[in-house]
C-alpha positions as CSV (number, residue, x, y, z in Angstrom):
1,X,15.0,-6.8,7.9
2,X,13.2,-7.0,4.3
3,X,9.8,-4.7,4.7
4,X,6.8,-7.5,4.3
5,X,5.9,-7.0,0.5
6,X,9.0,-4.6,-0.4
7,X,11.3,-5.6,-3.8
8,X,14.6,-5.9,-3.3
9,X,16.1,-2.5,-3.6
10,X,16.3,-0.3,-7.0
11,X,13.6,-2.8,-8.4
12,X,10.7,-1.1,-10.5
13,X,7.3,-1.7,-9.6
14,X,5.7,-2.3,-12.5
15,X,8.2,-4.4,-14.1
16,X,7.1,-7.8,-16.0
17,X,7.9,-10.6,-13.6
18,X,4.7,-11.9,-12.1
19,X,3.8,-12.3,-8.5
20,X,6.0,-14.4,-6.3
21,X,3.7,-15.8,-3.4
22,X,5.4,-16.4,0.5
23,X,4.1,-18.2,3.2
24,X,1.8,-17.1,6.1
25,X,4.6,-17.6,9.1
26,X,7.7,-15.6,10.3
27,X,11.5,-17.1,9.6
28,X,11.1,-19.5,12.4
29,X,8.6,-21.1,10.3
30,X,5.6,-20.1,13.3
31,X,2.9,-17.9,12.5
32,X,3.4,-14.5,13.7
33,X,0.6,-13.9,16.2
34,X,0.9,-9.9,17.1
35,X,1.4,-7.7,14.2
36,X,0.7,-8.3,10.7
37,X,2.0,-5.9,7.7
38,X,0.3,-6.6,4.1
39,X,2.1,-5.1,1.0
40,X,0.5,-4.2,-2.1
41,X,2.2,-4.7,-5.2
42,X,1.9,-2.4,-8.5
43,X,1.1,-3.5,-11.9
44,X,2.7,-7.2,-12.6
45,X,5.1,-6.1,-9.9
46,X,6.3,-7.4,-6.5
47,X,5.3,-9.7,-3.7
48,X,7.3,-11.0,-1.9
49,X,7.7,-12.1,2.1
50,X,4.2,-11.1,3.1
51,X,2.2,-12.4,6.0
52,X,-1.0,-13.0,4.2
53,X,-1.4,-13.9,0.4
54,X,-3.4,-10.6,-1.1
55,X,-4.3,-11.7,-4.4
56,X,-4.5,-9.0,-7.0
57,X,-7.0,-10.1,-9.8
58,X,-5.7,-10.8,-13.9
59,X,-8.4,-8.4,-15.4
60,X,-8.8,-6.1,-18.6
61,X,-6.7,-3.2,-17.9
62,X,-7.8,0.0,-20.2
63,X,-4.8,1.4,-19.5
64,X,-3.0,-1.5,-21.3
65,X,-6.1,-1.4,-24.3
66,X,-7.8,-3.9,-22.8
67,X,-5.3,-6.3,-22.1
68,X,-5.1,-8.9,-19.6
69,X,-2.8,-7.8,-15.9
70,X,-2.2,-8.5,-12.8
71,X,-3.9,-5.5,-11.1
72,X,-5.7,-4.4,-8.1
73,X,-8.2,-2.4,-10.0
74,X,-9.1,-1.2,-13.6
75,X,-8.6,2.9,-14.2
76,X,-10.3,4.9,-16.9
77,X,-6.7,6.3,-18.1
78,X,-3.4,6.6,-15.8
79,X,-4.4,10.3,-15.1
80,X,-5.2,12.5,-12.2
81,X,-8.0,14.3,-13.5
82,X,-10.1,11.5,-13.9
83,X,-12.7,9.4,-12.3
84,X,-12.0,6.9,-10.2
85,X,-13.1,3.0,-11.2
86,X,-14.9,1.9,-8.4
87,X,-16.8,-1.0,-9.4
88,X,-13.2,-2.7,-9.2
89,X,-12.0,-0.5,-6.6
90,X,-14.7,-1.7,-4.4
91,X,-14.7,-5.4,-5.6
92,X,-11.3,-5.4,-4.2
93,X,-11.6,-3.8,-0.8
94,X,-14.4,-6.5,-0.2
95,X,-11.5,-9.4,-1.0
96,X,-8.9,-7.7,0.9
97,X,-11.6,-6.5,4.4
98,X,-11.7,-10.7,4.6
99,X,-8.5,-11.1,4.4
100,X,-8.4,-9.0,7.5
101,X,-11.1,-10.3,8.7
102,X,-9.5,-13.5,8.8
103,X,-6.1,-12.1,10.8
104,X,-8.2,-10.7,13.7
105,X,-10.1,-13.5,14.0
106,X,-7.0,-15.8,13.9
107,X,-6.2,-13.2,17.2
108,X,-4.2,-10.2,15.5
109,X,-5.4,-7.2,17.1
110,X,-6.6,-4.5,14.2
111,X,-4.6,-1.9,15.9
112,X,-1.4,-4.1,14.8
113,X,-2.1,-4.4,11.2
114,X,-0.2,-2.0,9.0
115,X,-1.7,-1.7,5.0
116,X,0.1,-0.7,2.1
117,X,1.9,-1.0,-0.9
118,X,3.8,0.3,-4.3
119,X,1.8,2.7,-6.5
120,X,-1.2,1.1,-7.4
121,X,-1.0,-1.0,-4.4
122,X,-0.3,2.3,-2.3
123,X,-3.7,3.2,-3.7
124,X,-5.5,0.1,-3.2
125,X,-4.8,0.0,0.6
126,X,-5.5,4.1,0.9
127,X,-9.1,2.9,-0.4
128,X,-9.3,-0.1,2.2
129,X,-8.1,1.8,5.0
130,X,-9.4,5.0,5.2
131,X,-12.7,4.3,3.5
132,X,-12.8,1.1,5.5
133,X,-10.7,0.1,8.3
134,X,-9.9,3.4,10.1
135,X,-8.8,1.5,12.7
136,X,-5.3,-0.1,11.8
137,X,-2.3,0.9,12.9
138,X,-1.0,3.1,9.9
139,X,-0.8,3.1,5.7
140,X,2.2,3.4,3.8
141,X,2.4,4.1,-0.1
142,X,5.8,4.5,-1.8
143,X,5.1,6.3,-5.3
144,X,1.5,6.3,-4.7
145,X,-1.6,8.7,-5.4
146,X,-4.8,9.0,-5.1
147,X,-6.9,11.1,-8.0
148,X,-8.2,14.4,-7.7
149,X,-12.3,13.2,-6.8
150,X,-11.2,10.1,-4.6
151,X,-13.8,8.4,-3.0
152,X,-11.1,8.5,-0.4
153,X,-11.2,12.3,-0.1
154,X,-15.3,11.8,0.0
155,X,-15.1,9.5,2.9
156,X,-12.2,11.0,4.9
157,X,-14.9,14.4,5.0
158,X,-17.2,12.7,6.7
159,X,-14.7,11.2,9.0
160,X,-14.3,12.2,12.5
161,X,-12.3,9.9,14.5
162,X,-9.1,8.9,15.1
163,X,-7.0,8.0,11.4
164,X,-4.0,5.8,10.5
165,X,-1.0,7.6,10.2
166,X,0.3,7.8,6.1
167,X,4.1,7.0,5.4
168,X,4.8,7.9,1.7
169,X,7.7,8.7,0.3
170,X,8.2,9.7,-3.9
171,X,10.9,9.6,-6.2
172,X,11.5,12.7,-7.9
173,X,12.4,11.6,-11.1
174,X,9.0,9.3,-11.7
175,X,7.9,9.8,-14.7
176,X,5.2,7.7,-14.4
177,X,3.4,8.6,-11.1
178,X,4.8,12.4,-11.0
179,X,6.4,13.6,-8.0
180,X,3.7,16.4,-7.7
181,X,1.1,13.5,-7.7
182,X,1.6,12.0,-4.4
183,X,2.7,15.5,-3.0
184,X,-1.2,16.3,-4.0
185,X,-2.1,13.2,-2.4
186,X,-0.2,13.9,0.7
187,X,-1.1,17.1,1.4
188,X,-5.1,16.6,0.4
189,X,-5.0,14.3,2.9
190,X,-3.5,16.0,5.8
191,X,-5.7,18.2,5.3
192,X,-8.3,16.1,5.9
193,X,-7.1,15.2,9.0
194,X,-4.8,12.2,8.0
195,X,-1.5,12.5,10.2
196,X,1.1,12.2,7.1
197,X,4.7,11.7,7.0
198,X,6.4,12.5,2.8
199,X,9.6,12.5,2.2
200,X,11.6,12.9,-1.6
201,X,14.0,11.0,-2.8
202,X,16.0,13.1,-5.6
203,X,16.9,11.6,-9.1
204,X,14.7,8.0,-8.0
205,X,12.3,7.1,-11.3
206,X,9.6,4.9,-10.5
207,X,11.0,2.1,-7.7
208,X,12.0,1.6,-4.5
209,X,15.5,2.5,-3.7
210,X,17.3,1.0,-0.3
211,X,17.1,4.4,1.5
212,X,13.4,4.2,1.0
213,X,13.5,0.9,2.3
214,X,15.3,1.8,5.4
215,X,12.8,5.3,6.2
216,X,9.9,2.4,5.6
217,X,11.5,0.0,8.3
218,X,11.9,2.4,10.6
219,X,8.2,3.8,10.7
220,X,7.4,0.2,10.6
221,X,8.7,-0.4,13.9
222,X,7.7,2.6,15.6
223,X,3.7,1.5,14.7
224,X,4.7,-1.9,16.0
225,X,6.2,-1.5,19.6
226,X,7.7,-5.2,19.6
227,X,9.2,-5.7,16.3
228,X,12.3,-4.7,17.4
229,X,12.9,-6.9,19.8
230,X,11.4,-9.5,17.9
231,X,13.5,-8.8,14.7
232,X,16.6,-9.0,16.9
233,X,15.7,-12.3,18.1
C-alpha cells in the first residue's frame, strides 16, 4: 500500500516537479466512505494518490527572494528562531477546515480523518489540527517542525481535551530541516500533552526513505481499525 500523499521512496521533498493531482475515490474507482488520510506536500514537492485535492497556493516565497512557489504558506526566513507567518498560515487552515468540512459532511466521521504531510506540509497540518481540529484521528509529519513561538505551542496551552496522536519520524542527515528541529518539535509537544511517536532514520538527508514509508503505514492502520481488511481486499 502507497501512504495517501507519500513520494515514491528516496524522493526529496522539495524537489522541482510540480504537483501531480489524483482522484477523490479508492482503486476500485468508488469513493472511500470511512476513513480519509490527506498528505501535505513540501515546497514544489509531492502529491500523489490522495483522497481529497489540497491545493497549496503559487505565492511569493521570501525564502526563495520573492519568487513565485507552490507553498502552503510564506515564512519570514527558513529558521527556527523566528516568527511564524500567520497571515498565510491562517489563510490556509481556512481552505483546508472546508475541505474537511466537505468529507464529514459527504459522511466521513472526523474521528477517521488522519492530517499530515512532508516538511512544510508536516507543518501546515500541525497548524490545522491542533489549533483547529483536535478532534481527528491522528497527525503525521515526516521531516517536519514547528518554530520556537508556534501559535501551535500557544494553542495546545490552552488545550485541555483529548489530542491527535503525532507520528514523525526525521532523517538524520537533513541538512535542511535539522534533525534537532523536529526532535524540538516533538518533544515541545509532548509536553504539551500531545501523545507523540519520533523515530530517526540514520544517514537519510531530506526525503522519505521506504523504511519510513513502511513505520508510516503501519501507524496508519492502527488509527484506522478497517484499513487492513480493506487494503487486503
Amino acid at each position: 500500500m502507497r501512504v495517501p500523499g507519500s513520494p515514491p521512496a528516496g524522493q526529496r521533498g522539495g524537489g522541482g516537479r510540480g504537483p501531480r493531482k489524483s482522484p477523490r475515490s479508492g482503486s476500485d474507482g468508488g469513493r472511500l466512505g470511512l476513513s480519509s488520510p490527506a498528505a501535505l506536500h513540501g515546497v514544489t514537492g509531492w502529491e500523489a494518490q490522495r483522497l481529497s485535492d489540497l491545493p497549496a497556493r503559487l505565492r511569493p516565497y521570501t525564502p526563495l527572494e520573492g519568487s513565485i512557489s507552490n507553498v502552503w504558506f510564506d515564512r519570514y526566513k527558513i529558521s527556527n528562531d523566528c516568527p511564524e507567518h500567520l497571515e498565510s498560515i491562517n489563510g490556509m487552515c481556512q481552505v483546508l477546515t472546508d475541505l474537511i468540512d466537505d468529507e464529514v459532511k459527504s459522511g466521513i466521521k472526523k474521528n477517521r480523518i488522519l492530517v499530515g504531510g512532508f516538511s512544510m506540509g508536516g507543518c501546515m497540518a500541525m497548524h490545522l489540527a491542533y489549533r483547529n481540529h483536535q478532534d481527528v484521528a491522528g497527525v503525521f509529519a515526516p521531516s517536519s517542525f514547528l518554530n520556537k513561538t508556534s501559535a501551535v505551542y500557544q494553542a495546545l496551552q490552552k488545550s485541555d481535551g483529548v489530542l491527535p496522536e503525532l507520528f514523525q519520524c526525521h532523517g538524520t542527515a537533513d541538512e535542511l530541516v535539522l534533525h534537532c528541529w523536529g526532535e524540538e518539535t516533538n518533544t515541545m509537544l509532548k509536553s504539551l500533552g500531545v501523545s507523540t511517536q519520533f523515530h530517526s532514520f540514520p544517514g537519510l538527508c531530506h526525503e522519505l526513505s521506504k523504511a519510513e514509508l513502511e513505520k508510516l503505514k503501519s501507524w496508519v492502520l492502527t488509527k484506522l481499525p478497517g484499513e487492513m481488511e480493506r487494503h487486503n481486499e
